[in-house]
C-alpha positions as CSV (number, residue, x, y, z in Angstrom):
1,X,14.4,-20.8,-7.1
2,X,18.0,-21.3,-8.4
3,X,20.2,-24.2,-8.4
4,X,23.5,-22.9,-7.1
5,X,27.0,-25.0,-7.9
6,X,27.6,-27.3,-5.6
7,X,30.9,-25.7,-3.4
8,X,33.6,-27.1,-1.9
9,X,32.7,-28.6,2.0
10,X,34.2,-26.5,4.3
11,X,34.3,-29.7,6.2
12,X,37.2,-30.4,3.4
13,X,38.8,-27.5,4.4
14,X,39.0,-27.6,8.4
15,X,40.3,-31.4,7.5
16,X,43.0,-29.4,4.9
17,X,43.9,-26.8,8.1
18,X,44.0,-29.5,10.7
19,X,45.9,-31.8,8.5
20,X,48.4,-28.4,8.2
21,X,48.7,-28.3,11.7
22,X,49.3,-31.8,11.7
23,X,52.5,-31.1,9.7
24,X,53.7,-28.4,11.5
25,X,53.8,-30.0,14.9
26,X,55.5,-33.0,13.0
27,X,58.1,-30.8,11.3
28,X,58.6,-29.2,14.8
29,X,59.3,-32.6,16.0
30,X,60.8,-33.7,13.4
31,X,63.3,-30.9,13.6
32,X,63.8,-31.4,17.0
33,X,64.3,-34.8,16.4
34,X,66.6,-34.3,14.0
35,X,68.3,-32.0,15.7
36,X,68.3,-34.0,19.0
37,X,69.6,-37.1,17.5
38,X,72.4,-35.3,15.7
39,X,73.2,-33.7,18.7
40,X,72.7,-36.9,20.3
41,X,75.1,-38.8,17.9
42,X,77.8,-35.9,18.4
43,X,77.6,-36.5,21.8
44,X,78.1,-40.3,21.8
45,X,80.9,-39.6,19.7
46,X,82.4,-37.1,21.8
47,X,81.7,-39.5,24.9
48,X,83.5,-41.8,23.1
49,X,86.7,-39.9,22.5
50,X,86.3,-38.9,26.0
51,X,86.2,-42.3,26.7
52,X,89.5,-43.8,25.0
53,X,90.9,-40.6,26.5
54,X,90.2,-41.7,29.9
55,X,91.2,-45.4,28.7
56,X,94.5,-43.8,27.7
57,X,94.7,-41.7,30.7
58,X,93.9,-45.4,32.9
59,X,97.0,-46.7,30.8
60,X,99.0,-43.9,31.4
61,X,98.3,-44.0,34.9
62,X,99.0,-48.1,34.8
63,X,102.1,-47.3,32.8
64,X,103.4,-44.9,35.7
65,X,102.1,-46.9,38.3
66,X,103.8,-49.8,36.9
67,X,106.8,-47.6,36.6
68,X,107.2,-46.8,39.8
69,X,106.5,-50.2,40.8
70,X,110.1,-51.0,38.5
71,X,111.8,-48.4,40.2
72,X,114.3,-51.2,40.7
73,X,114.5,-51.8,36.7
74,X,117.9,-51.4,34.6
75,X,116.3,-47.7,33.2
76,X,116.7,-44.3,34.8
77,X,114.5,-42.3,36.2
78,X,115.6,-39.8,33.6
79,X,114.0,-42.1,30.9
80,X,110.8,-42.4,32.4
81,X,110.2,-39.0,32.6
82,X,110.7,-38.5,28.8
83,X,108.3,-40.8,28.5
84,X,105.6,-39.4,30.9
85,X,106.0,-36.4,29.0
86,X,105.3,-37.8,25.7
87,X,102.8,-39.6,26.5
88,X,101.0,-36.5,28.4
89,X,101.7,-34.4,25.3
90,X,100.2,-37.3,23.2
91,X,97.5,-37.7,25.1
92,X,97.3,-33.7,25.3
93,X,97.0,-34.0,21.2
94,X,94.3,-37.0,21.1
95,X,92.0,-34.4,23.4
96,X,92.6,-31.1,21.1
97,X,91.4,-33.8,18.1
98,X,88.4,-35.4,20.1
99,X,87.7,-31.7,20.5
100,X,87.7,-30.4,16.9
101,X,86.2,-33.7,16.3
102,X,83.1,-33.1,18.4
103,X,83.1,-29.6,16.9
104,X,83.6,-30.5,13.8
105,X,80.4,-33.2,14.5
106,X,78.3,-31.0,16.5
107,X,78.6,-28.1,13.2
108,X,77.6,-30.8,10.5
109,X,74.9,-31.7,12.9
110,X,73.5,-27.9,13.0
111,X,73.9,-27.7,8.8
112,X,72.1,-30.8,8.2
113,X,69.9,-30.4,10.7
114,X,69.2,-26.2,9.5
115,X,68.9,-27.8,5.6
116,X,66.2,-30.4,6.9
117,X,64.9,-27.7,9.0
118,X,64.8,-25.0,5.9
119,X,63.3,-27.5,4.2
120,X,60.5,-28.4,6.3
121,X,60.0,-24.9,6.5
122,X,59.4,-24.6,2.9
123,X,56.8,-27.1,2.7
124,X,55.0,-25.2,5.5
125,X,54.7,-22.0,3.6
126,X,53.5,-23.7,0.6
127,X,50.8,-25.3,3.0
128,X,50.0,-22.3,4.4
129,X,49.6,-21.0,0.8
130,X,47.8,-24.3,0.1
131,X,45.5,-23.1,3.1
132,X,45.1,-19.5,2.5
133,X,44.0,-20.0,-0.8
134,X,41.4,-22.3,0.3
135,X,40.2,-20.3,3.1
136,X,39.7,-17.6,0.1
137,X,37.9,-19.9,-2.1
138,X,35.6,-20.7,1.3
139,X,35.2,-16.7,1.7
140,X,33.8,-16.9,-1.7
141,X,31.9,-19.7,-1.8
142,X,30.2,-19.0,0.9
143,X,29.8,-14.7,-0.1
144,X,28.4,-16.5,-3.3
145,X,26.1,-18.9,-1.2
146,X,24.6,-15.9,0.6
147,X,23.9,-14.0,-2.6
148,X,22.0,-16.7,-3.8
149,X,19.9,-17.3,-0.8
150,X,19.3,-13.3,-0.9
151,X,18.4,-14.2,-4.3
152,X,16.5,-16.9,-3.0
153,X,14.4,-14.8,-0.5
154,X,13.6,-12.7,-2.6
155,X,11.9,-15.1,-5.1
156,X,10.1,-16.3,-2.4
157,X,9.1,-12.9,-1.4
158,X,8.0,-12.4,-4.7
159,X,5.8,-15.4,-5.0
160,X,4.4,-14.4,-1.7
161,X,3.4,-10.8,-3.3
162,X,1.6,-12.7,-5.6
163,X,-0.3,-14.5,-3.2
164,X,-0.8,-11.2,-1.7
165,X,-2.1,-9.7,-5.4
166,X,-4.4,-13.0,-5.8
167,X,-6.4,-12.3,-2.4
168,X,-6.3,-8.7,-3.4
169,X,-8.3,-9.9,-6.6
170,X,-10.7,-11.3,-4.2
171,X,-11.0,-8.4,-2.5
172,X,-11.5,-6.8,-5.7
173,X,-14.2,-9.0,-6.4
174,X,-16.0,-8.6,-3.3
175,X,-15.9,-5.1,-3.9
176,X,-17.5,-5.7,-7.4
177,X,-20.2,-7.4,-5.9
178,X,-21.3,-4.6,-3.4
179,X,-20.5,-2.2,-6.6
180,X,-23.7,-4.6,-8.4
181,X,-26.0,-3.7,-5.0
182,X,-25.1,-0.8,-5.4
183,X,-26.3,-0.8,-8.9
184,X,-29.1,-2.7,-7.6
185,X,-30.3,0.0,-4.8
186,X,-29.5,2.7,-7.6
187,X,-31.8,1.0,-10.0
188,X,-34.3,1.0,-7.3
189,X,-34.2,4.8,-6.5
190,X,-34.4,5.5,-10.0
191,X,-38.1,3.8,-9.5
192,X,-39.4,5.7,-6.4
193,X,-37.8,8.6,-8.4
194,X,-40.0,8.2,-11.2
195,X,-42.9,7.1,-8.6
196,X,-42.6,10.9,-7.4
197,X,-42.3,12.3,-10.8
198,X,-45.5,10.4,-11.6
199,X,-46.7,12.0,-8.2
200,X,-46.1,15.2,-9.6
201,X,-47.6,14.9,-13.1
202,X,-50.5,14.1,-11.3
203,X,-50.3,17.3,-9.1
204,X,-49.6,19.5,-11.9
205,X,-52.9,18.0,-13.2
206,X,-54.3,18.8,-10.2
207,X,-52.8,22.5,-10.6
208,X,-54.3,23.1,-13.8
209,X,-57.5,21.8,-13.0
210,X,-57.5,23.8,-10.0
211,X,-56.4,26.9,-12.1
212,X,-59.2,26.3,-14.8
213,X,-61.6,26.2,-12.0
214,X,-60.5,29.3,-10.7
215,X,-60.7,31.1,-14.3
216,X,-63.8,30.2,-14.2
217,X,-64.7,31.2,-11.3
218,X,-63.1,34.5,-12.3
219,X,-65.4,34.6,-15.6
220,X,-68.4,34.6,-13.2
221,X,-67.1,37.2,-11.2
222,X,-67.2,40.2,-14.7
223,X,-70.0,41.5,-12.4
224,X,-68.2,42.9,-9.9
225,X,-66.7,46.7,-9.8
226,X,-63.6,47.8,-12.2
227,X,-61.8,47.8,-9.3
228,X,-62.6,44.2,-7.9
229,X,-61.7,43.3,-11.8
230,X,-58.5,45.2,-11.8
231,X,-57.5,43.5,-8.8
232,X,-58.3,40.4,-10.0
233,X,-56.3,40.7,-13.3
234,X,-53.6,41.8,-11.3
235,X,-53.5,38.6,-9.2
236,X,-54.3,36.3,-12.3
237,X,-51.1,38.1,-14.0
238,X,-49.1,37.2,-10.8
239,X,-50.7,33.8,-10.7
240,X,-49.4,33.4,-14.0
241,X,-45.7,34.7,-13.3
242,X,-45.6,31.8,-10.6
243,X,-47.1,29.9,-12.3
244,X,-44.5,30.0,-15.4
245,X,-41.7,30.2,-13.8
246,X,-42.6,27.3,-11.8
247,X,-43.2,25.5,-15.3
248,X,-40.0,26.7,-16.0
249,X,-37.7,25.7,-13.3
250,X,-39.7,22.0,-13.6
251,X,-38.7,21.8,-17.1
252,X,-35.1,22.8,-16.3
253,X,-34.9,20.3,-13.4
254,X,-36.5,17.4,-15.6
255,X,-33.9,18.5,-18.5
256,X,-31.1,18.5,-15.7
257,X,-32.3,15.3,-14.3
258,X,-32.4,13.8,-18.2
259,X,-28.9,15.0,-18.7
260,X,-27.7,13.7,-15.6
261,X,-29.2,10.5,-15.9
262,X,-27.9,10.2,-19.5
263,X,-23.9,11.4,-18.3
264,X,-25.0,8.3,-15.5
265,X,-25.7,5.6,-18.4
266,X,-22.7,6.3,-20.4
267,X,-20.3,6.0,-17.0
268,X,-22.7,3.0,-15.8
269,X,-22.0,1.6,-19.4
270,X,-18.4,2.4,-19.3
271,X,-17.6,1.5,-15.9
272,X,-19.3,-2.0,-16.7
273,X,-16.9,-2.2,-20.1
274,X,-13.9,-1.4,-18.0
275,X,-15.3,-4.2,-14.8
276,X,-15.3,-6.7,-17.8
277,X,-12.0,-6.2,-19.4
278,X,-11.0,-6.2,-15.3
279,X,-12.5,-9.6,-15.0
280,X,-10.9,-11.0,-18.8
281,X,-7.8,-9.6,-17.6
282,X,-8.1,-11.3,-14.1
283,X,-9.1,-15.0,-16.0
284,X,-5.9,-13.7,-18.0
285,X,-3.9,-13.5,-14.7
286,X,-5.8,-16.5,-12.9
287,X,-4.4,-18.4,-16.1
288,X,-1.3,-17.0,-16.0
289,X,-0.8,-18.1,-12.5
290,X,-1.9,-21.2,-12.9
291,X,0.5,-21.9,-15.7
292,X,2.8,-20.0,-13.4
293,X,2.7,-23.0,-10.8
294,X,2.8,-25.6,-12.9
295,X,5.8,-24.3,-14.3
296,X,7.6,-23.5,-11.0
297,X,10.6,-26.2,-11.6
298,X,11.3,-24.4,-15.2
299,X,11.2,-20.8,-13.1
300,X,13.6,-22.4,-10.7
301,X,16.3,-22.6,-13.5
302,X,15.5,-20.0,-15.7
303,X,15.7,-17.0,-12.8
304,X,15.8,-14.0,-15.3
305,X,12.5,-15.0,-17.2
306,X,10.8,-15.2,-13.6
307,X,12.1,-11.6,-13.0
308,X,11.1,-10.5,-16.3
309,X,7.3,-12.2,-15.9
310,X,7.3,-11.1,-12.7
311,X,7.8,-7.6,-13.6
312,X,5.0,-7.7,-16.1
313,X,2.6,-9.3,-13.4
314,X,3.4,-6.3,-11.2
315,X,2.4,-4.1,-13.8
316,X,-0.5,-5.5,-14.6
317,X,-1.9,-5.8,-10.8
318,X,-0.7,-2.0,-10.8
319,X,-2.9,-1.3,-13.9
320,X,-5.5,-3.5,-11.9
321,X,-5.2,-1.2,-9.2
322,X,-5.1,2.2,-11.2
323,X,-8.3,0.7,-12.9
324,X,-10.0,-0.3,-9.1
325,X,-9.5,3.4,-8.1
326,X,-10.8,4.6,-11.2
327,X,-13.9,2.4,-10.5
328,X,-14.4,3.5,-7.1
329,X,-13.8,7.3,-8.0
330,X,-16.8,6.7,-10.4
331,X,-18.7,4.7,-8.4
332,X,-18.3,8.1,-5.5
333,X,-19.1,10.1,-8.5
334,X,-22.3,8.1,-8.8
335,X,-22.8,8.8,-5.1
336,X,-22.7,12.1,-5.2
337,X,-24.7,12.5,-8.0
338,X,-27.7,10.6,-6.4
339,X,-27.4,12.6,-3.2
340,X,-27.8,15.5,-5.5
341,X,-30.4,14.3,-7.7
342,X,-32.2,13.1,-3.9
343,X,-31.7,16.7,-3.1
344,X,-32.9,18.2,-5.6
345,X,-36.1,15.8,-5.1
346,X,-36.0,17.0,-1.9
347,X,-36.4,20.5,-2.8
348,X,-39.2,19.5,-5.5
349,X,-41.3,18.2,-2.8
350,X,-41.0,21.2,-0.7
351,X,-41.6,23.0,-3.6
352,X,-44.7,21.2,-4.9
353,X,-45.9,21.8,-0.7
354,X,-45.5,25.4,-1.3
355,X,-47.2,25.2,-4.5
356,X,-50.1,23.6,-2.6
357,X,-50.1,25.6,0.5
358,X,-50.0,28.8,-2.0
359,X,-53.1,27.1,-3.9
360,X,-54.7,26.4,-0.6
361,X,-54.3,30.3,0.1
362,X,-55.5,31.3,-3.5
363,X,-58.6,28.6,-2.9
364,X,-59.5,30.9,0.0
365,X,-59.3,34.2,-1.6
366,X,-61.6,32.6,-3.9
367,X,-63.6,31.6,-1.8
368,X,-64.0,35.0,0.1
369,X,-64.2,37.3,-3.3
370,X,-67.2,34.8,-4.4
371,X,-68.9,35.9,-0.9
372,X,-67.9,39.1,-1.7
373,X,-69.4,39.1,-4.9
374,X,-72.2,37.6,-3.6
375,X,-72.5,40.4,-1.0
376,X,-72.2,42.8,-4.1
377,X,-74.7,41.3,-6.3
378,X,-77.1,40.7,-3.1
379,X,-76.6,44.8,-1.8
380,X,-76.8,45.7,-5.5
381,X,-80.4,43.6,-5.8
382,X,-81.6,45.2,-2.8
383,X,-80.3,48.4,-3.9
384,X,-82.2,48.1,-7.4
385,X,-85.1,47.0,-5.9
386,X,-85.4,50.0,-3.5
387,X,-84.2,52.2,-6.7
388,X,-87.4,50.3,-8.4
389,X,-89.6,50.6,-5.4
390,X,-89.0,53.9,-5.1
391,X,-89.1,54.7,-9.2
392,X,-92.6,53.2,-9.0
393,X,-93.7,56.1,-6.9
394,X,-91.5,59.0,-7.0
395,X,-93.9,61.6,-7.1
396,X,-95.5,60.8,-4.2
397,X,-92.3,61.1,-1.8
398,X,-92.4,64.7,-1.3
399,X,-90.9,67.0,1.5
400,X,-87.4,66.7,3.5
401,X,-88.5,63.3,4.6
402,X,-87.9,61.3,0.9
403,X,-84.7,63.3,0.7
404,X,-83.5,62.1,4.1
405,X,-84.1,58.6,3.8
406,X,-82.9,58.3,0.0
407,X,-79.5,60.6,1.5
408,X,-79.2,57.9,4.9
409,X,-79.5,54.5,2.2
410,X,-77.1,55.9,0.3
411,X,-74.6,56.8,2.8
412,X,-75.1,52.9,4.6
413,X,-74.2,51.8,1.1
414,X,-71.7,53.6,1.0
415,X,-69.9,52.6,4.1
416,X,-70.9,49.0,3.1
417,X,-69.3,49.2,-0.4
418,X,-66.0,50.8,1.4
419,X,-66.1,47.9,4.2
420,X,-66.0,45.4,1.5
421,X,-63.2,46.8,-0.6
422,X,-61.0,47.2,2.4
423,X,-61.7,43.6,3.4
424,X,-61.1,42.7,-0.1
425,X,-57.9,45.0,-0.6
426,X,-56.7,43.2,2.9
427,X,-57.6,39.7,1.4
428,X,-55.9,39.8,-1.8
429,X,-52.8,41.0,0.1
């Protein structure tokens, strides 16, 4: 806030205007006054010049009445007219000079009365000067009263965004705190993640002991026919194939998944370097504004430095704010990269199913070449023996009848052997 200097009371200058007025309406009737009492004056004088006239006219009168009441004096009546005549022209003479008297009055009257009245008219238009002048110091007092209460306001206004920037801080807080649970819940996946990682070790070790059972089950098979073998090496060379290149995509996911979570660490490290310099620079600001309010009386006089630190503050809550959004784009970064690293679980699991359902099918296979084999080595046995029976006494079969049996064995064998190899050709797909 700013003091402003004190201005003038306008209650000083309604008094000044009224006090004007005042002075007009008594120059008015002092004019008239004037006027009406030099009027008045030139009136009595005239009314009494009209008055000795009529005194003289009385006396004229008496002086002819009293003539004709001496008609019987020694004079002549030619006498007494002479007289009559001067005294009418006399008293004619005394009237023309009462006249130019009053005239003469009346005009002296009007000049003295026209000089007061120019007078009176100066000192009116100085007032009114007087007055117009401080109606224009009024305009600008008050213009300049208005500006700094605009001023005003907007100080206020400005102490009221920073109100508004110390709740936002609190908001910013709060939003720190779900970033920690956040954190927290990350932290936590990061520990079933490695609970299914361990999961899948341990089926991998599963895999392999499963595969070294089934090489040896296929070193106990070498019995069998070059076909059965060639079949066999064929599927153990595309067991292999799957088997590497489900190796391979493993490692690349587990080198992925290393990466990521590296590229995670640095940002998680960063992003808690940039929350702390946030929080020093909100102690900073909490400081600031504490020094801030105990200083309000020195901001009240010194307007320009609270503009200037003002400014500053603003800057710094926009830097705050530039800093929050970087934060929260990380923290959606982070996000994102666990819904993709969940994903990618995802499709591990479903993999690692496959993997079993397609060692589940291979255990079956191996399961029906051992009968197989087992049905080879038994017909084989029964064959040798009835090769050895009938080597034992091969002389003694003579005729059509040896020939028939030993062509009717060999033929059942035959279909037998073929049975078995389509079965197997069907099992192994």
């Amino acid at each position: 806030m700013v003091h402003a200097k004190p201005a003038p009371k306008p209650r000083n200058i309604s008094k000044a205007v009224v006090e004007m007025q005042s002075v007009d309406v008594v120059l008015e009737f002092t004019g008239g006054a004037l006027k009406a009492a030099r009027w008045s004056a030139a009136d009595e004088q005239v009314n009494v010049l009209e008055a000795g006239a009529i005194a003289v006219l009385h006396q004229t009168d008496g002086v002819s009445a009293s003539s004709e009441l001496i008609d019987g004096s020694d004079r002549s009546r030619e006498d007494v007219g002479a007289s009559l005549e001067d005294d009418e022209f006399a008293l004619r003479f005394s009237a023309s000079q009462v006249k130019s008297k009053v005239a003469q009055a009346r005009y002296e009257a009007k000049v003295a009365a026209d000089a007061e009245l120019l007078a009176a008219r100066k000192k009116l238009v100085e007032r009114r000067y007087e007055v117009a002048e401080w109606e224009r110091e009024t305009k600008k007092v008050t213009t300049r009263c208005e500006d700094l209460q605009v001023r005003l306001d907007a100080v206020l206004q400005e102490h009221r965004k920073t109100l508004i920037g110390v709740r936002e801080d609190l908001h910013l807080e709060k939003l720190l705190a779900t970033l920690d649970m956040e954190k927290a819940t990350r932290e936590k996946l990061r520990q079933v993640f490695e609970e299914q990682q361990q999961d899948l070790t341990r089926a991998q070790e599963r895999v392999e002991a499963l595969d070294a059972q089934v090489a040896n089950y296929q070193k106990t098979e070498t019995v069998l026919a070059q076909s059965v073998a060639h079949l066999q090496h064929r599927f153990a060379s595309k067991d292999q194939q799957r088997a590497a290149s489900v190796e391979h995509v493993q490692r690349e996911l587990v080198d992925q998944h290393e990466q990521e979570m590296a590229s995670m660490r640095e940002e998680l490290v960063i992003a808690r370097r940039t929350e702390q310099m946030a929080q020093d620079q909100l102690q900073s600001l909490r400081k600031e504004l504490k020094v801030l309010r105990d200083s309000s009386q020195q901001m009240m006089n010194s307007q320009e430095s609270v503009v200037t630190h003002e400014q500053e503050l603003k800057a710094k809550i926009a830097k705050l704010e530039t800093e929050k959004a970087v934060l929260q784009s990380k923290a959606e970064q982070v996000q994102k990269a666990d819904a993709q690293l969940r994903s990618q679980v995802h499709a591990h699991s479903e993999e690692i199913a496959a993997l079993r359902l397609e060692k589940e099918s291979l255990q079956r296979d191996n399961k029906e070449l051992g009968e197989i084999a087992s049905d080879l080595m038994q017909m084989a046995e029964r064959q040798h023996a009835d090769n050895v029976k009938r080597g034992v006494s091969p002389l003694r079969l003579t005729g059509d009848a040896a020939a028939g049996t030993l062509s009717s064995t060999h033929d059942k064998d035959g279909v037998f052997l073929q049975k078995r190899k389509k079965r197997l050709r069907l099992s192994i797909g």
